[in-house]
Every structure is written in structure tokens, then in C-alpha cells.
C-alpha positions as CSV (number, residue, x, y, z in Angstrom):
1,X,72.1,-83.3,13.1
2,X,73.0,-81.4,16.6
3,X,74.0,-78.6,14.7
4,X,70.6,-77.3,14.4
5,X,70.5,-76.8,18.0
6,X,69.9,-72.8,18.7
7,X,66.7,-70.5,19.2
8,X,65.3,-66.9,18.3
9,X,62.9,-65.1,20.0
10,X,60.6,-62.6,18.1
11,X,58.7,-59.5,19.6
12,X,55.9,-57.3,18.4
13,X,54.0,-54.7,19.9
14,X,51.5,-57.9,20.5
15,X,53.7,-59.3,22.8
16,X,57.0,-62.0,22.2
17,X,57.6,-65.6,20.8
18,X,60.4,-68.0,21.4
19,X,61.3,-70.5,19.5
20,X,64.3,-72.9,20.9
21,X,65.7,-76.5,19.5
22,X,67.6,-78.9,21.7
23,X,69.0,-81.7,22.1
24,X,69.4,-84.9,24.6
25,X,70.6,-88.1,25.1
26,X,67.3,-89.2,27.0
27,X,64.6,-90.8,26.3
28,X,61.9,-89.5,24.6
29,X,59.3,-90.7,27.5
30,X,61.8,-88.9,30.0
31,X,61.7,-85.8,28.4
32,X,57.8,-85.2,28.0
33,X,57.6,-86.4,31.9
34,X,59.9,-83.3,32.4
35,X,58.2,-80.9,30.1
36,X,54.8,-82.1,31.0
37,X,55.3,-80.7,34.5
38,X,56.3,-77.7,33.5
39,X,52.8,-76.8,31.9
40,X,49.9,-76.1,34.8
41,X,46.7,-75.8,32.5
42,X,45.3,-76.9,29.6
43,X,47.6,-79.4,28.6
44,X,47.4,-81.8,26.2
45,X,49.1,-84.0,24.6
46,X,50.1,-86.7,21.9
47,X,52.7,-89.3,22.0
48,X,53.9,-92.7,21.1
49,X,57.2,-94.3,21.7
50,X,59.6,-92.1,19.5
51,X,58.1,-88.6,20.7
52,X,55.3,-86.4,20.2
53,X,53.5,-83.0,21.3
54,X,52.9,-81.3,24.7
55,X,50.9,-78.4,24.9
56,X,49.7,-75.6,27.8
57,X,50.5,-72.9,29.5
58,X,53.8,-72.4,31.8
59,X,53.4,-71.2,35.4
60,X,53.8,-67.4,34.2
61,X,51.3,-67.8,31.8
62,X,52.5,-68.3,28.3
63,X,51.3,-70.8,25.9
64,X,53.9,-73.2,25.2
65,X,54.2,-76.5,22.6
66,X,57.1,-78.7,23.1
67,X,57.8,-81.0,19.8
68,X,59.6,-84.0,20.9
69,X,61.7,-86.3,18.5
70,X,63.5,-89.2,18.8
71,X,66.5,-89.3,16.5
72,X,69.7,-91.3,15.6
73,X,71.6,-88.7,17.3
74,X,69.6,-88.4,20.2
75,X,66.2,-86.7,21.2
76,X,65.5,-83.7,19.6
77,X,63.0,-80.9,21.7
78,X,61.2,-78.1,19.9
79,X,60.0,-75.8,22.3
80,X,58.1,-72.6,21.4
81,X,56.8,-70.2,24.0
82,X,54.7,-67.3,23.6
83,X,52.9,-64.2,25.7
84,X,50.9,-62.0,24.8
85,X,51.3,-58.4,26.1
């Protein structure tokens, strides 16, 4: 259902989390091929044909996991970001 799409973001004195859903018409091998370059250390991942998990940190240093679905409707991307303060 692409009504679902949407995010929050959540901030404590800690620091802040996002959380973010989208969707895409691409494939789901296409879209951890994008995601996976985002991350530049310790990544990891798991995946098989119909999606999966990345996991790292992003370029500016928050730790990021990026759930990735394939779906009827299309391929659905969880993406959560976080930094500390």
C-alpha cells in the first residue's frame, strides 16, 4: 500500500532519529546498489532477491539501516537514520 509512504524524525537531548518509508518502481537489487554507496563504514548487509537489510554509517556520520522490500506495488525502502549529539 503506497499510502504508508511518509517519515518522522524524533529528537532528544541524546541526539535525533529519522525514520522515513518509500517507495519505487525499481528493483530491489537497484535500490541496495544505490543505498549501499551511500554508507562509507561498517556496512553490512543481507539480501536475497526480493530485498533485505543494509547497514553503516553515512558520510556525516550517522548510523543508518535501510529495510528493503519488494512488494506487489513496487519496492518498498525503510530507511532509519540516527546521530548522536
Amino acid at each position: 500500500n503506497k499510502d504508508d509512504a511518509g517519515g518522522m524524525v524524533i529528537t532528544t537531548p541524546e541526539g535525533e532519529q529519522a525514520t522515513m518509508i518509500y517507495w519505487t518502481k525499481d528493483d530491489p537489487a537497484k535500490v541496495f546498489e544505490f543505498y549501499g554507496s551511500q554508507l562509507t563504514t561498517d556496512k553490512s548487509e543481507v539480501k536475497d532477491a526480493n530485498g533485505g537489510m543494509v547497514a553503516g554509517k553515512s558520510s556525516s556520520g550517522a548510523d543508518v539501516v535501510i529495510m528493503i522490500q519488494k512488494e506487489e506495488a513496487g519496492t518498498r525502502i525503510g530507511v532509519t537514520a540516527g546521530m548522536k549529539k
